[in-house]
N, CA and C of each residue as an Amber inpcrd file, in Angstrom:
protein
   279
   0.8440000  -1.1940000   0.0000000   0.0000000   0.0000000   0.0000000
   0.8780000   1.2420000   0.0000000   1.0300000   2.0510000  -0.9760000
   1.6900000   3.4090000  -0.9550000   1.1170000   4.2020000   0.0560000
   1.9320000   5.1330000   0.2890000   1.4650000   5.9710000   1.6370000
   1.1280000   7.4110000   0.9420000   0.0300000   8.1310000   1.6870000
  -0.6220000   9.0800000   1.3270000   0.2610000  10.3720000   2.3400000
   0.9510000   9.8660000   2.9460000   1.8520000  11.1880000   4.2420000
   2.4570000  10.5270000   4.9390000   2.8920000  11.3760000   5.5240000
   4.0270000  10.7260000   6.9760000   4.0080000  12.4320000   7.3010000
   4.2130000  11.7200000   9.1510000   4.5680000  12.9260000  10.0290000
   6.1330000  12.7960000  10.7750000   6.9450000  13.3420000  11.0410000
   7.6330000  13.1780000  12.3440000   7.2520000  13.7080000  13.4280000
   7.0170000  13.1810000  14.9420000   6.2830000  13.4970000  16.2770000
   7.4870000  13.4580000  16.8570000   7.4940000  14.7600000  18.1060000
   8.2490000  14.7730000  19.5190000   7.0850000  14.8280000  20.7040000
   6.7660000  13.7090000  21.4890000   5.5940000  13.4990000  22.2660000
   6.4740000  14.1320000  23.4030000   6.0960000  15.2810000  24.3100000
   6.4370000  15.7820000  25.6300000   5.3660000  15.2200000  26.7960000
   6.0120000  14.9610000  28.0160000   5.0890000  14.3660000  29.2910000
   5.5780000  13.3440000  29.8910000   4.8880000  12.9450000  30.3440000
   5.0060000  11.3360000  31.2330000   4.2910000  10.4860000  30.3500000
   5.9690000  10.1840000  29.3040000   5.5240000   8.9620000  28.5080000
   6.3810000   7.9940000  28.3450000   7.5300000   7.9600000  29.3570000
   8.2320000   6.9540000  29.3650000   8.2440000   6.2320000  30.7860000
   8.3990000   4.9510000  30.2130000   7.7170000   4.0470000  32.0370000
   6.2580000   3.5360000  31.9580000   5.2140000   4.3170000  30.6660000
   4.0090000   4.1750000  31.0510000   3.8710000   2.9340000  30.0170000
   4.6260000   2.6020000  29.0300000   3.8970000   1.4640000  28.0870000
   3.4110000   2.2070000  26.8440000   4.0550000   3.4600000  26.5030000
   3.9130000   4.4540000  25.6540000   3.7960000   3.9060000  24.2250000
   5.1980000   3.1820000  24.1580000   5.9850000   3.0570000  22.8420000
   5.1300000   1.7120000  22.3680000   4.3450000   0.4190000  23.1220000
   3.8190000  -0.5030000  22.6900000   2.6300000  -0.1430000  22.4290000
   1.7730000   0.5780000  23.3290000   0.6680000   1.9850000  22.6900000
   0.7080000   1.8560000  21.3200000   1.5050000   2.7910000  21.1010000
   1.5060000   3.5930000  20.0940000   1.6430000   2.5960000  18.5570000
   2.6900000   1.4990000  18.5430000   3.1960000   0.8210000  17.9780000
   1.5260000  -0.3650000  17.9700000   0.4740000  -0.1010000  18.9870000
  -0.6300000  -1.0920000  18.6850000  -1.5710000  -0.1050000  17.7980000
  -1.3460000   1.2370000  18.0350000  -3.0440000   1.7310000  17.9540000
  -1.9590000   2.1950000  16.6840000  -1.0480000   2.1010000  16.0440000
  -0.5140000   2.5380000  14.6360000  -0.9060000   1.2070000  13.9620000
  -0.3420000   0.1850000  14.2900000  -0.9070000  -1.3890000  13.4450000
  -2.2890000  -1.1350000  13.4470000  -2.9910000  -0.9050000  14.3230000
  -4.6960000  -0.6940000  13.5500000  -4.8200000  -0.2860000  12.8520000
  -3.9800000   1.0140000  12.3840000  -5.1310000   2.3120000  11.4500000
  -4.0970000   1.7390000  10.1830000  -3.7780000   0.6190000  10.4180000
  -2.2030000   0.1060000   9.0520000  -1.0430000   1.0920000   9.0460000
  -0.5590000   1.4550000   9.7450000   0.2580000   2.9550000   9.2700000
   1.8410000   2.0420000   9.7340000   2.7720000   2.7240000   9.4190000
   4.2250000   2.2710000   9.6290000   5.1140000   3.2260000   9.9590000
   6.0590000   2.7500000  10.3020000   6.9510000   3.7550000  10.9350000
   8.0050000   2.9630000  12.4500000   7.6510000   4.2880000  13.6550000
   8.3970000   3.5970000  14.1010000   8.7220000   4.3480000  15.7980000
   9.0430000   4.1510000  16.7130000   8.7190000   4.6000000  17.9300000
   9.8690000   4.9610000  18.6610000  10.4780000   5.7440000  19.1800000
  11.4600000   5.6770000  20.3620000  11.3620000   6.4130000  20.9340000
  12.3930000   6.1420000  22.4560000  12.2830000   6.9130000  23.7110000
  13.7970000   7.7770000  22.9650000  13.6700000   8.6470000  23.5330000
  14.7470000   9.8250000  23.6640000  14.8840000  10.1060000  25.0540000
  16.7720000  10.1440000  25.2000000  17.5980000  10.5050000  26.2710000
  16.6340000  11.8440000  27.2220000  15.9880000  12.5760000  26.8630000
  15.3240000  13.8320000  27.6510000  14.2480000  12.7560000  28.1690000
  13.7140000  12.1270000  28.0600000  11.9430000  11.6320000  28.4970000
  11.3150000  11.6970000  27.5070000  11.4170000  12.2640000  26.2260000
  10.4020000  12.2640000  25.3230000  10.4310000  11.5020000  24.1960000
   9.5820000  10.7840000  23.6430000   8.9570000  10.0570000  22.6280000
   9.3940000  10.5930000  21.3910000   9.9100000   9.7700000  20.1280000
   9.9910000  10.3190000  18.9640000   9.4360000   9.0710000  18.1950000
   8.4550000   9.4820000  17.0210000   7.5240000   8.6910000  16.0170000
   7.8070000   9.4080000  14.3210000   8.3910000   8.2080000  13.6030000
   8.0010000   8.6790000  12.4030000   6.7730000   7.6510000  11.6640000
   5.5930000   8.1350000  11.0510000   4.4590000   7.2670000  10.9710000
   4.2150000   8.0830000   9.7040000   3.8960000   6.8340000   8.8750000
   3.1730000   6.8130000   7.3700000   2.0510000   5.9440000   7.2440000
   1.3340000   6.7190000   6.3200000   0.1480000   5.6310000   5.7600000
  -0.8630000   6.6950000   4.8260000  -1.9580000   6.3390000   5.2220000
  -3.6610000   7.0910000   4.3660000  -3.6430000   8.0740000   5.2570000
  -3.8620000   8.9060000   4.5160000  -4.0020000  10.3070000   5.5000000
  -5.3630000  10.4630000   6.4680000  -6.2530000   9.8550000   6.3160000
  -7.0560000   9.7560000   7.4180000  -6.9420000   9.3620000   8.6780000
  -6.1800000   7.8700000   8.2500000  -5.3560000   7.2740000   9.5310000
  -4.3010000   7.7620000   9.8450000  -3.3910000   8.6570000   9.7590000
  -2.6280000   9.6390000   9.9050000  -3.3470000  10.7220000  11.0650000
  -4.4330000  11.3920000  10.5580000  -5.0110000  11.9730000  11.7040000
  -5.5160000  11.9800000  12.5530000  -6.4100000  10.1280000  12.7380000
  -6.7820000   9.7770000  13.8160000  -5.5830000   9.1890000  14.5140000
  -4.2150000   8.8560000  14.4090000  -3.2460000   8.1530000  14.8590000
  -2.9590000   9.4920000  15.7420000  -2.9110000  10.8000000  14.7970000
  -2.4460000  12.5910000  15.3620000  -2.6150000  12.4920000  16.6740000
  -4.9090000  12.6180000  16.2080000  -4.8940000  12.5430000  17.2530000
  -5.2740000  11.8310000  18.5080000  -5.1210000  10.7470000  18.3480000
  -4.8360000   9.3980000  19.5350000  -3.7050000  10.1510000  20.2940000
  -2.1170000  10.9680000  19.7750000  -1.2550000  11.1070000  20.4190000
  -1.3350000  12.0360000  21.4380000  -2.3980000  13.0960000  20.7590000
  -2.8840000  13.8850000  22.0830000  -3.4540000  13.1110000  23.1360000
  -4.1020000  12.3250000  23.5170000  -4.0610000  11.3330000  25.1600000
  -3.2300000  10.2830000  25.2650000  -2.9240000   9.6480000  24.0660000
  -1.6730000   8.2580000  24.5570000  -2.3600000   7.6490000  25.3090000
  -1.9650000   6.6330000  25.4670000  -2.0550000   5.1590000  26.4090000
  -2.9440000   5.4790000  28.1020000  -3.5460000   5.2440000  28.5950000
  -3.7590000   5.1070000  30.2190000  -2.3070000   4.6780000  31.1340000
  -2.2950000   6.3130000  31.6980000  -1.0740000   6.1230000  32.9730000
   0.0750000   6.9020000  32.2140000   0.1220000   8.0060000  30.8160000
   0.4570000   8.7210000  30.1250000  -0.0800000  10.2100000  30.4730000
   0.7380000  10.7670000  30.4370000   0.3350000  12.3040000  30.8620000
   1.0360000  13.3080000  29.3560000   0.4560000  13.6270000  28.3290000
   0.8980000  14.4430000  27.5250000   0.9710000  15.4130000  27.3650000
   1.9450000  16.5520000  27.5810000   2.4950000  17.9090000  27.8480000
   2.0570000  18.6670000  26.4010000   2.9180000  17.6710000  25.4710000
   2.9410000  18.8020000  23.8630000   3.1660000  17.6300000  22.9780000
   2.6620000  17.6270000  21.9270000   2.7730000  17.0140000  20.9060000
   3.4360000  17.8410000  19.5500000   4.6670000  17.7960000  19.1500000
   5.0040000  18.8350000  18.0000000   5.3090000  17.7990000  16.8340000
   4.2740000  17.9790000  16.1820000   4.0330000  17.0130000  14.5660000
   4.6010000  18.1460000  13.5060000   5.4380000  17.2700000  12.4450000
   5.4800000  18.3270000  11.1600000   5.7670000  17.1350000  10.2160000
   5.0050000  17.3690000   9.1760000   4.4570000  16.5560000   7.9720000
   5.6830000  16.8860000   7.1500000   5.6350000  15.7120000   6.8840000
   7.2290000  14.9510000   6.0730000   6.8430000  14.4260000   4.7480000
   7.2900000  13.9150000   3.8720000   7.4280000  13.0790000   2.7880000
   7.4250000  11.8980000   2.9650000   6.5990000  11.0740000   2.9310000
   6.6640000   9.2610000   2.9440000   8.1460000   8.4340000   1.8860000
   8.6980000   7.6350000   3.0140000   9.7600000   7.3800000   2.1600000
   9.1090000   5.8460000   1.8390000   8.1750000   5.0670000   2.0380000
   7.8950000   4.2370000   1.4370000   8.9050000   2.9850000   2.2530000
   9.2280000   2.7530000   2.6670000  10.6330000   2.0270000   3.2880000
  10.5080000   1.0880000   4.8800000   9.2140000   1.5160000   5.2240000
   8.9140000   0.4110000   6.3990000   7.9830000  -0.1930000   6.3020000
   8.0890000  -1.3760000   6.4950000   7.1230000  -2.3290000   6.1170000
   6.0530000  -2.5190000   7.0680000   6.4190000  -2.3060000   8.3080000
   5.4690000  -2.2290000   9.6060000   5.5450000  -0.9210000  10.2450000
   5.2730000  -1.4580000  11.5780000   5.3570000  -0.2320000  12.5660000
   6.2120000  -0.5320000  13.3510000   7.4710000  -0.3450000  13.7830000
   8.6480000  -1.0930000  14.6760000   9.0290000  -0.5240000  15.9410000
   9.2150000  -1.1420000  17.3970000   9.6720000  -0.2050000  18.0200000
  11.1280000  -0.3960000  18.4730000  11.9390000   1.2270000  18.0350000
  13.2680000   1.0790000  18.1930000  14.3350000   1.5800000  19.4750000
  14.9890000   0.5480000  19.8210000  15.8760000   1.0490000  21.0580000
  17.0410000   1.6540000  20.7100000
């Protein structure tokens, strides 16, 4: 399936410790989208996610609440170019 967008995300809050990154990496396999999840050295979350742009915006905004036991400060999304290049949704250490 070619992808209709991709975003890159910096998730700010209490989102590491909570089960953030398997979250995110479940409710992205629903909407089919790919990409990919990590924690960053500060506490904060980084996501690059492609797919249909619809599911793109409900994935958006899923990130505004995240997971139960997640506290989200700021979400700063900026729409990228789909490189076509992940086959899933992966989460990386």
């Amino acid at each position: 399936m070619a992808s209709d967008g991709a975003f890159r995300a910096l998730v700010d809050g209490r989102v590491q410790g909570v089960g953030f990154r398997y979250s995110a990496r479940r409710e992205a396999l629903r909407l089919d989208l790919r990409g990919w999840v990590r924690n960053l050295p500060d506490g904060s979350v980084e996501l690059w996610v492609e797919g249909e742009r619809g599911a793109l915006a409900d994935y958006r905004a899923w990130l505004d609440e995240g997971p139960p036991g997640a506290w989200i400060r700021e979400v700063r999304a900026e729409p990228r170019e789909p490189t076509g290049s992940y086959p899933t949704f992966s989460i990386e250490f």
